[in-house]
Each structure stands twice: as structure tokens, then as C-alpha cells.
N, C-alpha and C positions, 0 to 999 in steps of 0.2 A: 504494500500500500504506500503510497505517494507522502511526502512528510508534510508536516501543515506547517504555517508558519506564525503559526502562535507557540510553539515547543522552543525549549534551547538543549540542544542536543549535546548528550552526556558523551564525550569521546571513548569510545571502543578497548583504550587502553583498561578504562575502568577508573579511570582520575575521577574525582568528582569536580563539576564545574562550579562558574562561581554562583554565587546567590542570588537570585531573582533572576527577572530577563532582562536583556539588552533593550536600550532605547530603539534602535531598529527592530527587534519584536515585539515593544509593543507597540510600537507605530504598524506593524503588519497586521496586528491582531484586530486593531481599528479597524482597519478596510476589510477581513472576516468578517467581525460584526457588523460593521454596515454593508456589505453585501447580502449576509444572511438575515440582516436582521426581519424586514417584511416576512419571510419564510418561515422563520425559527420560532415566530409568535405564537402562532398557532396549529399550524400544519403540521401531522407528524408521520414517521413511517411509516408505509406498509412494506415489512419484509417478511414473506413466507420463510421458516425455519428447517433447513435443511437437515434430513438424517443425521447424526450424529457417528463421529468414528475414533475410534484408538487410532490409527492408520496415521500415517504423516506421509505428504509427500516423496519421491526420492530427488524431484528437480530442486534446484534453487529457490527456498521462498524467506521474504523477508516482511517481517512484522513491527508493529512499532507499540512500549507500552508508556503509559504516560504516567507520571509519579509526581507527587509534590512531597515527596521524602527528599530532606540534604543531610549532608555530613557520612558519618558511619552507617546510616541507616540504608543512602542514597549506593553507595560504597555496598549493602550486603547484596543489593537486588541486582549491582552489576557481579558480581561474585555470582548467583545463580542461574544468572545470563550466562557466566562464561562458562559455569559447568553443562550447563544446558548446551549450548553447542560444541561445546568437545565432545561430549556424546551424538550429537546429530549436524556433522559440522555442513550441512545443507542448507540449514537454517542460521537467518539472522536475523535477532531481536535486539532493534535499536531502543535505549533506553532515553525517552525525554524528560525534562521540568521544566515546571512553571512554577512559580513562588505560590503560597497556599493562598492569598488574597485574589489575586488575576484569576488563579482555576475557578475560585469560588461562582467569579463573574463572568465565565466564558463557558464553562464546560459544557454546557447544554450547543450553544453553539459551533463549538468545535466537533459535540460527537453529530452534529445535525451536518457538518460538511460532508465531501465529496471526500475529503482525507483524513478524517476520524483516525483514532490512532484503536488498534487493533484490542489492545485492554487495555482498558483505563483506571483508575485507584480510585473507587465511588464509595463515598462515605455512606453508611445507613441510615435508611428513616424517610423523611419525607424532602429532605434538604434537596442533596444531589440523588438518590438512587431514585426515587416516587418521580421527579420530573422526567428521566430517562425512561423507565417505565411505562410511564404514560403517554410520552411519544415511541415507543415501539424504538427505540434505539439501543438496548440493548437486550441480548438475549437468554432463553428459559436455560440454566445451568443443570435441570432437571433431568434431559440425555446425558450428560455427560456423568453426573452423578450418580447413576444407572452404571454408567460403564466403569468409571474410577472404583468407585464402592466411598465416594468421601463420604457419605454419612457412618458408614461403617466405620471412619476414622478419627470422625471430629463429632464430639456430644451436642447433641440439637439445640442446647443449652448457648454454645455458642454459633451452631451454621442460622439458629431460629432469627436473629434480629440481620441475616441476610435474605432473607425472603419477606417478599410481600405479595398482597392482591395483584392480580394482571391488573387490572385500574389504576395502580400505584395509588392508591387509597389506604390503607392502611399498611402495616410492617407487623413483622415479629410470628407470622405465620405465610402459610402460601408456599409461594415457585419459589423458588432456590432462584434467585440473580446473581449473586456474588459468592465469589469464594474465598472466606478468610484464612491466613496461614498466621497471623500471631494474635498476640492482644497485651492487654494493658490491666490493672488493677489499682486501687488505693490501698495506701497499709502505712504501720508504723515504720518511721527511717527513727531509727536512735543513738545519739552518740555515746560510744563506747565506754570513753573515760568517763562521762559525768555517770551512766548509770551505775558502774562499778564504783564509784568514790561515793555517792546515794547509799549502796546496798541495794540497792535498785532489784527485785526478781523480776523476771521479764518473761514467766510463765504465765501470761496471763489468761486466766479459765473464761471471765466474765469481764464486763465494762465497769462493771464496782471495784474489778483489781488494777483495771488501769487507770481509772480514776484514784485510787488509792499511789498511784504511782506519782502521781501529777500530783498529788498535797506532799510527797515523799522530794516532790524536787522543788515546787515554793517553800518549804520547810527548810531548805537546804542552801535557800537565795536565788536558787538558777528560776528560768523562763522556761516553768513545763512545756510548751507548747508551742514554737515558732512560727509566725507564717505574716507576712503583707498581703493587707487583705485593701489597697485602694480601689484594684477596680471590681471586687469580690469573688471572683473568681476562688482563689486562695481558701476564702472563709465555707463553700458551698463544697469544695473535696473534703474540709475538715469534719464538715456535718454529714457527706457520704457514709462513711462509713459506719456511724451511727444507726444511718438511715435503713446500713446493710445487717446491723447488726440487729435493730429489734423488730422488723420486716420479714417474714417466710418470703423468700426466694422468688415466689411466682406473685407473691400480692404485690412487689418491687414491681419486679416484670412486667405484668397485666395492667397497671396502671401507663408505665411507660409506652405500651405497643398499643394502647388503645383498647384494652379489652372493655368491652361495654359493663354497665354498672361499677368502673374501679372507682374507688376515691382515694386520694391521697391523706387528706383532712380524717384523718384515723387514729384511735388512740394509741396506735405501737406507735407511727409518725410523731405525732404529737409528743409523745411519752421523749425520742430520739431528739426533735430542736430541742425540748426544753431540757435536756444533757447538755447539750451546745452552748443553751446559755447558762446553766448554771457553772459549766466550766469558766464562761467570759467572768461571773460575777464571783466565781474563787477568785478572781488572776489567775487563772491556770494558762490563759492564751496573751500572747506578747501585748503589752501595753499599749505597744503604739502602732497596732496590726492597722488599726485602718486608715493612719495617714503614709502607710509604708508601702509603698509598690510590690509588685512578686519581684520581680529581679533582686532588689535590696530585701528582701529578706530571706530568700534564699541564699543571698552572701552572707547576714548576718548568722545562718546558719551552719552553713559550710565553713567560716570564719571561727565559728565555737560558741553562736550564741544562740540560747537556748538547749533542751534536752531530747525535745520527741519534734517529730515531721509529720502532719496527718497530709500526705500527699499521694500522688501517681507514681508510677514504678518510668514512668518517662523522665521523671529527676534521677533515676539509678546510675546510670552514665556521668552526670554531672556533679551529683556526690560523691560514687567513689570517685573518682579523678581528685577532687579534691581535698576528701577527706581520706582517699585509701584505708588503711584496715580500721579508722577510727567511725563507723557507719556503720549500724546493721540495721538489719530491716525483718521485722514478724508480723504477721495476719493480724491486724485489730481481731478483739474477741466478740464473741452473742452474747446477750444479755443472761444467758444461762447456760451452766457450764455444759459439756459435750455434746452440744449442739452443731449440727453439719457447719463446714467452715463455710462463711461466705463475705462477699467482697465488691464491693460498688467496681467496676468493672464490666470491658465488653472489649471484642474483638478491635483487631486493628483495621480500617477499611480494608472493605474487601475489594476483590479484584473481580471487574466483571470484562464482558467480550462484546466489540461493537455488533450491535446486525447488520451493520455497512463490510465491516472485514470479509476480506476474501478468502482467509485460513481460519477459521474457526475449530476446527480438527485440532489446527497447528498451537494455536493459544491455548485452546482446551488442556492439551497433553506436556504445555509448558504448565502450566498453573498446577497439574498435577506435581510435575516433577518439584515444584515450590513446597509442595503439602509431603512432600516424603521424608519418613524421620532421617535419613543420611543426611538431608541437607539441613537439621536444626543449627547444625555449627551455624552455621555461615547467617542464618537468622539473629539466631544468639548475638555473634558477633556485631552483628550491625545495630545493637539494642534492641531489638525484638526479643517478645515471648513466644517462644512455635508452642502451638497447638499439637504439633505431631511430635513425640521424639527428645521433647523437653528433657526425660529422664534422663537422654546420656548423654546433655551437653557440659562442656568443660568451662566453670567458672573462674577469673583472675582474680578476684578476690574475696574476702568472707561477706562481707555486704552481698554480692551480686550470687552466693553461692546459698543464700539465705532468703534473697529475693526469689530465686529459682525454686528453691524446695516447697516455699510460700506458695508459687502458682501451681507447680504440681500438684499441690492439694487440691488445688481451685480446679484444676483441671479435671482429676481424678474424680471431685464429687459433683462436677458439672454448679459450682459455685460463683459463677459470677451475675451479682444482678443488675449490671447495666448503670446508667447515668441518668438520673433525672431529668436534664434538660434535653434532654433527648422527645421526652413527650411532646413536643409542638414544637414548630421552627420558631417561635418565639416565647419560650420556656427558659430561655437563659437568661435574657432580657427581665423576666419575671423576678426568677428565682437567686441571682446574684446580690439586685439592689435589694430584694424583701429580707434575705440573711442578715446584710448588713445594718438595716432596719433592726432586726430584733436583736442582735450582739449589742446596738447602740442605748435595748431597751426600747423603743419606742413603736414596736409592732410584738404582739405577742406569739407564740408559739403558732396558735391557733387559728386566728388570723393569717396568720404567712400563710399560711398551708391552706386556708380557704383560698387565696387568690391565686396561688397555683392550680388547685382544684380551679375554679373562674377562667383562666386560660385554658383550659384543657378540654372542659366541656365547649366553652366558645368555639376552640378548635374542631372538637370531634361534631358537631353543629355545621360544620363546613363543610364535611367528607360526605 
């Protein structure tokens, strides 16, 4: 397929390029959208879906995937390019990006061209995967799923929030569109030396022992609880976990996918913010979290200040590096002890296959080879969690070897329950500034959680 000229093409060596695109791509990406734009408003494909094959070519074919992964990350997916064509060196998959702001604002665009890139990295939900959907632009992953056996590999727990209705109307059940190979969770990051000079135990059964942890290091002088919370982002992963811990698994779920009758405004919910804020009104969270940015306080943390992290496993890379063996990371706990682990968490976008692609076979049987435990290294490495294979990958340090064992639990007991803002494309927007509302005191537990509820039905009112 033909390259488009909204990509900036990652060189073949496997270097990673620089960041964002060039002034001259986004100047070309202009004239894209204004060519397409009349078309792309409303029109959408009709492409009849072809048999499905294990089969690959033996001629020459060349496919293009688009990504808005940089650094290490950008760096694993050409690592499983390159092993992918030593094994079928017939084939070439050119790897492109676009910075994650630009995709956000073209993608539908770009896969509506005449040179759509052949798989593209489609976040779930209603954002990016529901609009592709809906215009018939990308295709039912359900043959091929047939053929590989990935459900047979990967717990529905996480292939479920890659499917939705052919309508692109709802998610978290339906056609399989996308196909994930890592993911992500929230959990405790803790520095080493403060919890040992504490006495610190760090078994924790229930949220009343790590609560107990956090009076064990205000008691002590240190800042239980680290995070910049100005654009609140920061303060709504802290409450995650919470969220995961006094939540069954699928009541998380079913409210976030839209299952009819969910409410949020629940008393486990409820029972979870108001953890969050009694935390704020110990001091158990950094004093000056909400005039502090996430950048600056994740230096202040990395830096030595503060004890506990309630964040994503996407800082893992950037803590160790800078704390090296002084970071470890454990599963926040349930509200009651040996209770299934679980964890505010979801896959990493998946990967789906244009209906404009002329190899679809070809992409298919590439994605597979992404999904095979052999190639967990090479995920691993790039800061990915793989889905497949996790068990035998080699950690460089005890933080990141601690983070791992973490998600194999999650993985083993099919424990991750997704992201709240995930329920409606404008659920962040909601749910960040209402957080920071009640840590401020001046919105209550219950109330938050009604106007998230409020967005949610408005939204599902829409569908």
C-alpha cells in the first residue's frame, strides 16, 4: 500500500525518529484533510470482507503500521518488525508516527484515504475505535480469531473492551476489532529506604493495612502519598485503585462498557472516594498536590520525596531509571482480605487492520506473531506488559521484576477493571475536575459520583 503523507517514517534501521512530525507533514496532512474532508463527514465504506487465511503470500508485499508509541516503546514494535521479516523476508512492514495529539485529529481521515496504513494502533471505546466502526473502515478480527485461537490465549477479560456492536455503538462486548498484545495497570510504586527505616510491612491483606501504612509514615515526618495533582489527572489514578479495590470486577466493568441499568453512585463507590478523602484530610497525600503539576511531582518523587506512588505501571521505566533498586512496586489491596487481586487497569491499544488494505492475511498473521509468548522479551523491553508469555520474561531490576509478578496475577485471575473515564468520551473532562473538587472538600463523595453517573446516562441517551 502506497504511504500517506501524514506519517513520519521510522527508518528501517530501527532508530527511533524524532518527536512529532515535521513542518512539511503537517503542512501535507492539511491538504489530506481538506481534500477529504467533504467525504470523510459523512460517507462511509462499503467493503465486503474477504475469506480469511493463515496463508501469506510468496511474492513481495509491503504493508504499512501506524503507531503513536516513541522512545523504547517505538524501539520494541520495530524489534518485532525485524523479527517478523527474518522469518518471512518477502515481507515489509514499514513502521510510521505521528505524535498522539495530530493522530487524535486525523485518524479517521487518514484511514478514510486511498492510502490508509494497513494496521493502525486504535485506542478502545467510543473515541477512535466506535468512529472506524461505524464507517466500515476497519475490519471483523473474528476470522482470524477463528484461525489464530487468540481467544484461546488472551482472557476475555482483556480481548472484551476490544470489541464492540457492528454500529460502533456500544464496546466491551460484540466483534472482536482489535487485537491487544500488552497493557497497563495502577498499583503501589514505594521507596525502598523510607519503608525499611518506617518498619514499614508491605504485606498488605486489606486497604485498612495500607492505610495503616500511611499514619506509619506521617508518624514518621515523610509524605505518605506523593502525586501533583494541577490538572487532576494524578489525583483520579490515586482514587483508581480504591475504586478497584471495593468494586466486584464486573460492576467496574458494566458501568464503564455501558451495560444498561449500571450506576456508579453506589455504596462500594461511595464507601472508595470517601477513602480518598479521608486520606487528603489525614495529610496522608502531598500538601501541595494540587498546585503541583504531574511532571514536578513525579520529580519530587523520584528525587526522595514522599513514601508511596498510587500511579500506572507507564511511570515503571521512569522510576527505575531513576531510582534503580530504590522502587518497588505491589498490587494495592481489597477491602477484604483474600479477595481475587484486582486493579484499575486495561489493555494497551489494540491493533486493528484497515478494510482498505490489500494484505489483510499479511497483517493478520503479523499481529499474531506480536501475540506469541517468544516474543514477550522484546515487549517487555520496550515497557510493555505482554498478555502472552509474561511468565518468562527477564527483569533488570527488582522494581520492574515486582511490577511483573504484580501483572501476572492480574493476568492469571483475569483482574483488571479498566478506567473510568473510559465511560463516555467526555468522562475525563467530568471526572478529573469533580476529584479535585472533593480532595478540596467542597463537593462531596456522593455528589461526585452523581455527576459522573449524569454524564453517563446523558451519554448512553445518545446511543
Amino acid at each position: 500500500m502506497s504511504r500517506n503523507p501524514v506519517f513520519t517514517s521510522v527508518p528501517q534501521s530501527g532508530r527511533t525518529i524524532p518527536r512529532g512530525r515535521t513542518a512539511a507533514a503537517i503542512a501535507l496532512a492539511g491538504g489530506l484533510i481538506a481534500s477529504l474532508g467533504a467525504c470523510a463527514s459523512g460517507d462511509t465504506t462499503s467493503t465486503e470482507q474477504g475469506p480469511a487465511s493463515t496463508e501469506i503470500p510468496s511474492d513481495p508485499v509491503e504493508i504499512t503500521m501506524w503507531t503513536v508509541q516513541t522512545g523504547a516503546a517505538q524501539d520494541s514494535l520495530q524489534g518485532l518488525i525485524d523479527a517478523y521479516e527474518a522469518e518471512n523476508p518477502n515481507v515489509t512492514i514499514n513502521l510510521d508516527y505521528t505524535e498522539s495529539a495530530a493522530f487524535s485529529s486525523t485518524f479517521k481521515l487518514v484511514m478514510s484515504s486511498d492510502t490508509a496504513p494497513d494496521i493502525i494502533e486504535c485506542g478502545q471505546g467510543y473515541t477512535q475505535m466506535g468512529p472506524l466502526v461505524q464507517s466500515n473502515l476497519i475490519i471483523s478480527l473474528e476470522p482470524y480469531d477463528e484461525l489464530y485461537g487468540w481467544s484461546d490465549r488472551i482472557a476475555e477479560g482483556f480481548l472484551g473492551p476490544s470489541r464492540m456492536s457492528d454500529d460502533g455503538a456500544s464496546f466491551g462486548s460484540g466483534t472482536l476489532f482489535g487485537l491487544p498484545i500488552a497493557g497497563n495497570m495502577i498499583g503501589i510504586y514505594y521507596n525502598v529506604e523510607k519503608v525499611d527505616a518506617l518498619g514499614i510491612d508491605l504485606d498488605f491483606q486489606t486497604v485498612d493495612d495500607f492505610t495503616d501504612a500511611l499514619e506509619t509514615a506521617k508518624a514518621g515526618g515523610e509524605v505518605p502519598i506523593m502525586f501533583g495533582n494541577l490538572d487532576g489527572d494524578p489525583g483520579a489514578k490515586a482514587w483508581e485503585p480504591l475504586m478497584s479495590a471495593y468494586q466486584e470486577k464486573q460492576v467496574k466493568r458494566d458501568w464503564i462498557t455501558g451495560v444498561e441499568g449500571s450506576n456508579i453512585q453506589n455504596p462500594e463507590a461511595i464507601e472508595a472516594t470517601q477513602q480518598l478523602l479521608d486520606w487528603s484530610d489525614a495529610g496522608y497525600i502531598y500538601e501541595g498536590a494540587a498546585g503541583t503539576s504531574r511532571a514536578d511531582g513525579n520529580a519530587l518523587y523520584t528525587g526522595g520525596e514522599g513514601v508511596f506512588a498510587l500511579t500506572g505501571s507507564w511511570y515503571l521505566g521512569t522510576y527505575t531509571e531513576a531510582m534503580g533498586e530504590n522502587v518497588g512496586y505491589t498490587l494495592f489491596p481489597r477491602v477484604n482480605a483474600g479477595d481475587p487481586a484486582q486493579a484499575s487497569g486495561a489493555t494497551s491499544q489494540p491493533w486493528c487492520i484497515s478494510s482498505k488494505s490489500d494484505y489483510p492475511d499479511v497483517a493478520a498473521n503479523f499481529l499474531d506473531f506480536t501475540a506469541q509468548a517468544e516474543n514477550a522479551q522484546i515487549l517487555w523491553d520496550g515497557g510493555f506488559l505482554p498478555l502472552v508469555g509474561a511468565e518468562d520474561v527477564v527483569s533488570p531490576n527488582t522494581g520492574s521484576e515486582q511490577a511483573l509478578e504484580a501483572w501476572n496475577t492480574l493476568v492469571e485471575q483475569d483482574g483488571l477493571t479498566l478506567h473510568s473515564d473510559w465511560a463516555t468520551p467526555s468522562m475525563q473532562r467530568t471526572e478529573n475536575p469533580g476529584l479535585q473538587e472533593v480532595l478540596a472538600g467542597r463537593l462531596s463523595p456522593e455528589d461526585f459520583l452523581g455527576t459522573m453517573q449524569q454524564n453517563w446516562e446523558d451519554f448512553q441517551a445518545t446511543k
